[in-house]
Each structure stands twice: as structure tokens, then as C-alpha cells.
N, C-alpha and C positions, 0 to 999 in steps of 0.2 A: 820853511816847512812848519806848520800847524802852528805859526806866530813867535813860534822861538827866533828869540836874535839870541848872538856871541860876541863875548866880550872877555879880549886878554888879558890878565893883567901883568905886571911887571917881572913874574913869574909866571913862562908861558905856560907850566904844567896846569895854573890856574885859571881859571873861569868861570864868569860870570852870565847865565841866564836871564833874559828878561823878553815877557810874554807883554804885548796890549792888549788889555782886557776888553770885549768885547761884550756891553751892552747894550741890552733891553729890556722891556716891561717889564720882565722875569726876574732882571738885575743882572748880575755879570757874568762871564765864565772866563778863563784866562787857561792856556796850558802849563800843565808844572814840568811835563817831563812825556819825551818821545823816542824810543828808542831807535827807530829808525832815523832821527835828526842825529843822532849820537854818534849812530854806524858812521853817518858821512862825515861825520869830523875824527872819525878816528877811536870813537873813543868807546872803549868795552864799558857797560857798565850794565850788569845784572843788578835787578834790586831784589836782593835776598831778606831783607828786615826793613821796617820801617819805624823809629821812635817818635815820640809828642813829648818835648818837654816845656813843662809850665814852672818859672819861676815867679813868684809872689814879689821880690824886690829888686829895686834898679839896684845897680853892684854886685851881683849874682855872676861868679864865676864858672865856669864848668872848662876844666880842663888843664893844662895840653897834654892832651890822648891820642894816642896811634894805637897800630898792631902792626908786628915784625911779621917779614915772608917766614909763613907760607900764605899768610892769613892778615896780608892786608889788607884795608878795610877803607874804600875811597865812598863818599860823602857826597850827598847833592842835598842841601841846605837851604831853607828859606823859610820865612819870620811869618806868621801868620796874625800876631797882636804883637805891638810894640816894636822896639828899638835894641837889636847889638850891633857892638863890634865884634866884628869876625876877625882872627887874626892865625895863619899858617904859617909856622916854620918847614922849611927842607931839608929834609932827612936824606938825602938821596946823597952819599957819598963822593958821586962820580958827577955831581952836575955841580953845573957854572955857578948856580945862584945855592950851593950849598952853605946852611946855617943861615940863610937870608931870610926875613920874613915877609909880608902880606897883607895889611891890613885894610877891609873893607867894612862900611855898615852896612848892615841890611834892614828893611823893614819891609810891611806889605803894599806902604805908599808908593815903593818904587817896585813893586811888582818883579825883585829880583829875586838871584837865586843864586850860591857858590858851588862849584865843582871842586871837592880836594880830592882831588887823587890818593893812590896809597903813594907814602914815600913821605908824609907831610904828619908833624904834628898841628893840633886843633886845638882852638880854644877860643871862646868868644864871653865878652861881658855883657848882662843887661843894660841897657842904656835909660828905659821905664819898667815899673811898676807894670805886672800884668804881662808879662814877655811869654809869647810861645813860640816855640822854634819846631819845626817839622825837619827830618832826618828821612834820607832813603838811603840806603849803607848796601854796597855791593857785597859787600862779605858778611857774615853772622859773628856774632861777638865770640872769641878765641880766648877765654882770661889767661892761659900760660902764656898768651904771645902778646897781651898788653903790658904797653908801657904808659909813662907819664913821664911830664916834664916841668919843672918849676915856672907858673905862669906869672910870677917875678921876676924870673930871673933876670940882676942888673947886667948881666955882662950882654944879652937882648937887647937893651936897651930901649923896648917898646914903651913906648907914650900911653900908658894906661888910660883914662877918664877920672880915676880914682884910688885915694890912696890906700896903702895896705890896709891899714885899719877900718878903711871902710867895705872891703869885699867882703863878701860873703863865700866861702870857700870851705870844699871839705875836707876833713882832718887830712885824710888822705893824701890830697891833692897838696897838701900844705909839706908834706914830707918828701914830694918828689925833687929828685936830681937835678945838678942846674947843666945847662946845655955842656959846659966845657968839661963834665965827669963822665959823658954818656959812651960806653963801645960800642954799642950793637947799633947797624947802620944800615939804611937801603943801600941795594947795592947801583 
């Protein structure tokens, strides 16, 4: 339907978008998002807010953020200049692949795009100089019902690109909890 293909990954709640762009004289046009293609996979997703974020350097971290029910806040995701890595933890209590993570790049060369559901924390690094990332967020931002979570954290053990010293991170984010302190949990 309207050029969207689906792609599972390792973590079925996750998925991957990807449109062929359809060229002429004009230049391109590709689709980002159809909510009737969504219906038929099952999948609610109201876009209530939409972010642009532009980071100026490669090692730009942003993240791992959620929101706790009632006011979880599922994500469809795609790079419009540059290069990250994507990377979802499972918050979901009661699933298989709980505390498991996710890690995808995205960029606009490959014309994709991430589905995180609520139940997942987020977090992705620049990979270039000049990175913009487009956000469609099914829920509006809830700050009593955000969390964070330590996007070092060794016991993760995720394969950054880059070492501590070289991220770019805010104070904030640098003070969040490491996975094995957290209680509050999807259910």
C-alpha cells in the first residue's frame, strides 16, 4: 500500500519502514507514513506531535527516554541528513525479549524508517556531522511520566561507535539510572 514495505526485527514489537522513491523531472517523492497501511498490520498509531532534531556533531547522543502508562509515547523515526544508530531497549515486563536491545542505522540513503512502540526505551547516536532526525510520536510529551536511562550503561552491553569521552551528552542524561536499579515497568 502506497510503497511502504515491513521489516521485523529481532524484536518483533519493532519495525522497520522502507518506501522506493519514485522519480522525476520534478525529483523524488517517497511515502513516510499511512495510516491505513498501519491499521492492516495491527498497529494504532495516532500522530499527535511531530519533533526535527538537528544535531551539529557526529557522537551526539540523545537519550534513553520513554514515558510510563498512561502516557506512553511510541515513535516512528527516520534521518533526513546524515547517519545514526538507533538503539531500543524492552521495557515490557512480561515479554520474551525483556531488557533485550535493538540496534539499527538509519539514514536517508536507505530510505528507512523505525517503529518503537510504547514499552521501549530510545536512544540513538550521530554517526555525521549535520544529522537530522524527524520524529512522529503517538503520544504528547507527559514530563511526570518521563523517564531516562543510562545510555552507557556496561551491564547493556551495547557496542557504542564511540567512546565516553567523546559523546556528546546532556548533563541530564549523564545522571540517569542504569537498567538493573529501574522499578517502574511496562506491564
Amino acid at each position: 500500500m502506497e510503497g511502504l514495505e515491513v521489516q521485523t526485527l529481532d524484536i518483533p514489537a519493532l519495525k522497520i519502514f522502507r518506501a522506493a522513491p519514485k522519480q522525476d523531472l520534478r525529483g523524488v517523492v517517497t511515502p513516510t507514513f499511512n495510516r491505513l497501511f498501519f491499521e492492516k498490520l495491527g498497529i494504532d498509531f495516532p500522530i499527535v506531535h511531530e519533533n526535527h532534531c538537528v544535531s551539529p556533531r557526529t557522537g551526539t547522543v540523545r537519550g534513553f527516554h520513554y514515558q510510563l502508562p498512561p502516557h506512553g509515547q511510541p515513535k516512528l523515526i527516520r534521518v533526513t541528513h546524515g547517519r545514526i544508530l538507533d538503539v531500543n531497549i524492552d521495557l515490557r515486563k512480561s515479554s520474551p525479549t525483556f531488557g533485550k536491545y535493538v540496534q539499527v542505522e538509519l539514514s536517508p540513503d536507505g530510505w528507512n524508517q523505525i517503529l518503537v512502540p510504547e514499552g521501549f526505551a530510545h536512544c540513538y547516536c550521530t554517526l555525521e556531522d549535520h544529522t537530522e532526525v524527524i520524529f512522529k510520536l503517538g503520544s504528547p510529551f507527559a514530563p511526570s511520566f518521563a523517564r531516562g536511562l543510562a545510555w552507557n550503561d556496561p551491564d547493556l552491553q551495547i557496542p557504542w561507535p564511540l567512546s565516553e569521552d567523546a559523546a556528546i551528552v546532556l548533563e541530564r542524561d549523564l545522571q540517569r539510572p542504569r537498567f538493573s536499579t529501574l522499578t517502574e515497568w511496562f506491564p
